[in-house]
N, C-alpha and C positions, 0 to 999 in steps of 0.2 A: 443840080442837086448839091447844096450844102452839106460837106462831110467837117462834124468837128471832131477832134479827137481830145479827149478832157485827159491831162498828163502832166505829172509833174514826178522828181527822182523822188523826193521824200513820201514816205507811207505815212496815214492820217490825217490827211488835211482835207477828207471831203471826195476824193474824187469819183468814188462810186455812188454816194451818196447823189451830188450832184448830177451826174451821168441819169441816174434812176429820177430824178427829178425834173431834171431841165427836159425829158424824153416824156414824162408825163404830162408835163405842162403842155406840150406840145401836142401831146395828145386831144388834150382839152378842149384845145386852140381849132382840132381837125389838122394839123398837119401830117396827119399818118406817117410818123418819124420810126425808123428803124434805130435800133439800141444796138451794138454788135460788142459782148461779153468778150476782151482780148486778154482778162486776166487770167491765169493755173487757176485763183483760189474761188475764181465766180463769184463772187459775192453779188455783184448785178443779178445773175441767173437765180440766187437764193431767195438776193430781196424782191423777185417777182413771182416768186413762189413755185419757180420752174425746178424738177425733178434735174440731175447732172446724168445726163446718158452721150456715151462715146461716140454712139451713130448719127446722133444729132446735134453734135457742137461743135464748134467751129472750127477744131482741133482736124476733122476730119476735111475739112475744108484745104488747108494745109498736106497732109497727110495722104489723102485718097481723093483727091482733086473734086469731091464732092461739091453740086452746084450751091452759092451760096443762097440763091431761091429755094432750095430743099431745104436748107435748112431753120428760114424764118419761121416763128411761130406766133402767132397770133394772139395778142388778148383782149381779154371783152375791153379792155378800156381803148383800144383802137391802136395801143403801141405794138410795135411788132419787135421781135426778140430773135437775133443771133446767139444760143448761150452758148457759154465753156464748162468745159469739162478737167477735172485735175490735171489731162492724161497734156492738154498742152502746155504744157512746161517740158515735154518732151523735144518741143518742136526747136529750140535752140539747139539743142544737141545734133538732132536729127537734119538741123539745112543750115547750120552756123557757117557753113565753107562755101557756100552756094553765093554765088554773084549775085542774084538777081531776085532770090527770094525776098530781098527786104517788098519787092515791089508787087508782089503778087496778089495783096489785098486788094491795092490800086486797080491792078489790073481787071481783078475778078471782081468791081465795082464798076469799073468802065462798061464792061463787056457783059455783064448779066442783067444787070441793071439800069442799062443805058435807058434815057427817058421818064425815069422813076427821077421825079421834081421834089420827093420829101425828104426833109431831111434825115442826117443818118448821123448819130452819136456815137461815137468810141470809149467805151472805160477802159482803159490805160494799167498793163501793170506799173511799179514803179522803176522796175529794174529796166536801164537800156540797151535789149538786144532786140532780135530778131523778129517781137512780138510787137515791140513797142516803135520799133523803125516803122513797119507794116503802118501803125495806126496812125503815126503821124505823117509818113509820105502819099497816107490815102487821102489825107486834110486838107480843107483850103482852110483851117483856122483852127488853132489849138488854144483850148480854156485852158489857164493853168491855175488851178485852187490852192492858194495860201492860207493856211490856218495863222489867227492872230497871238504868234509866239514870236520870237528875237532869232529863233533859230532857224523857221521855216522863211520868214521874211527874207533871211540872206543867201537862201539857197534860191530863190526868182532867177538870180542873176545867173548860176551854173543854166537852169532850163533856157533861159532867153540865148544865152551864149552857144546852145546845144543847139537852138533854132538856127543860130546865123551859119554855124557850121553847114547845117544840112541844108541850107539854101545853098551855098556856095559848091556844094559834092553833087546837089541834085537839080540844078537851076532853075531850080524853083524858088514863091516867095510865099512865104508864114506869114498870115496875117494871127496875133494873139490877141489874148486879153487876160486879165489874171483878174480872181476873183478872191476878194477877204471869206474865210470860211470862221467858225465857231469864236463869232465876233458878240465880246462881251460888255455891255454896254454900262458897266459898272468898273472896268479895269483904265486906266489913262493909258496902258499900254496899248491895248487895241485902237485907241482914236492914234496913240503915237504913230504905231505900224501903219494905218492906213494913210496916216498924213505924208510919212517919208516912201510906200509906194506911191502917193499920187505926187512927189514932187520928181521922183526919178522918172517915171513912167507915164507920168500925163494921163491922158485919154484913152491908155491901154488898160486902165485898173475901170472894174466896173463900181459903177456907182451903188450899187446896189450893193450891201453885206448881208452875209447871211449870220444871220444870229443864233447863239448859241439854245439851244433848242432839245430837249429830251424826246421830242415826237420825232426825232429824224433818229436818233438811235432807237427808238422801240418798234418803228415803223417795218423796217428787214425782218422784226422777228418775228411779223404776222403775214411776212408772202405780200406786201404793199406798199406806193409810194404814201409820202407823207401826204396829200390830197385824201386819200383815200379812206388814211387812217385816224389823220386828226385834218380836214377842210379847215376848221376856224383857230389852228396853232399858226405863230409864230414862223413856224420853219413853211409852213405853206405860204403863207402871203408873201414869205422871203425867195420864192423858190418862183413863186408866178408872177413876183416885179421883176426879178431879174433872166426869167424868157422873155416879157415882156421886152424890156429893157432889149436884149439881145436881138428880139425881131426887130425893134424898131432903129435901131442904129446900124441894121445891114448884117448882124453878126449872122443869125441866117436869111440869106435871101433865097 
């Protein structure tokens, strides 16, 4: 089972966005992908039009050892949904001192779901603690979405550096990939950015950008991925070359 966890520190750059898209493509595709909502504010849970209730989000998973099979929910599109609930932003507070909790996603992915070959997407809060440990030591590959500005470009570097760290504490290896997000095809800045990601980072930047797109912001506000909502926009065929892209260069296998 390929677990990605989509993350990055800065807020805005796509990564719920993407999470709700690369999760439905994969849908498409028949991968029967699980989504698992790790952010307080849910915004994954909103934009599939899932209701936020405490007994059934992930939160309780954490909290009251709740199975995380109980908690999947199913939709007609074939994607399956872990949501969150407000209430986990609690959970920093509540096991910040605890040794071992960063690893208990992992664990509780090992062990419930042993055998289960689809994959499983993570949406990422942006802050890194306790939530966001979880989702990236549950990963064998972490997307990290770059929006094409001066300021998110430079902050790649903190995340990747954040990566080597946690190889080194957890001996384990991150495989990445970082994605251009709200790529504007009339600015020279945006070709700049993608040029100086792909010269620092080679074949870790995906070829595919996602371009800047109004169907991806109107889409959450109808309970839908962008397939759904608009099939023949922009932010679709951007969203279904690069699962494509993803499948076929291993990113899930």
């Amino acid at each position: 089972m390929a677990t990605i966890a989509v993350f990055n520190q800065k807020g805005g750059v796509g990564k719920t966005t993407t999470t709700l898209n690369i999760a439905s493509a994969l849908a498409m595709l028949e991968r029967n992908p699980l989504a698992i909502d790790l952010d307080p504010q849910a915004h994954l849970t909103h934009s599939l039009g899932v209701n936020q209730e405490i007994s059934n989000g992930i939160s309780s998973f954490f909290r009251d050892e709740r199975s995380l099979l109980d908690l999947i929910q199913y939709r007609s599109s074939g994607l399956r949904l872990i949501p969150a609930h407000s209430d986990l932003s609690k959970i920093d507070a509540l096991f910040g001192k605890s040794g071992n909790v960063a690893s208990r996603l992992r664990d509780g992915l090992g062990e419930q779901l042993a055998g289960d070959n689809s994959p499983i997407v993570i949406d990422c809060c942006p802050m890194l603690g306790i939530l966001s440990l979880n989702a990236i030591i549950s990963a064998d590959r972490v997307l990290i979405p770059v929006s094409a500005d001066f300021l998110s470009m430079h902050g790649v570097q903190k995340v990747v550096s954040l990566l080597d760290v946690l190889q080194a504490r957890y001996a384990r290896k991150f495989d990445f990939r970082i994605l251009l997000t709200r790529f504007n095809a009339r600015r020279k800045l945006s070709f700049s950015i993608y040029d100086k990601l792909k010269d620092r980072f080679g074949d870790k930047v995906c070829d595919t950008r996602i371009m800047e797109n109004v169907s991806l912001a109107e889409s959450p506000a109808y309970g839908k991925d962008v397939f759904s909502y608009a099939p023949n926009s922009q932010g679709a065929k951007d969203y279904f070359a690069l699962t494509h892209e993803l499948v076929e260069t291993g990113f899930f296998y």
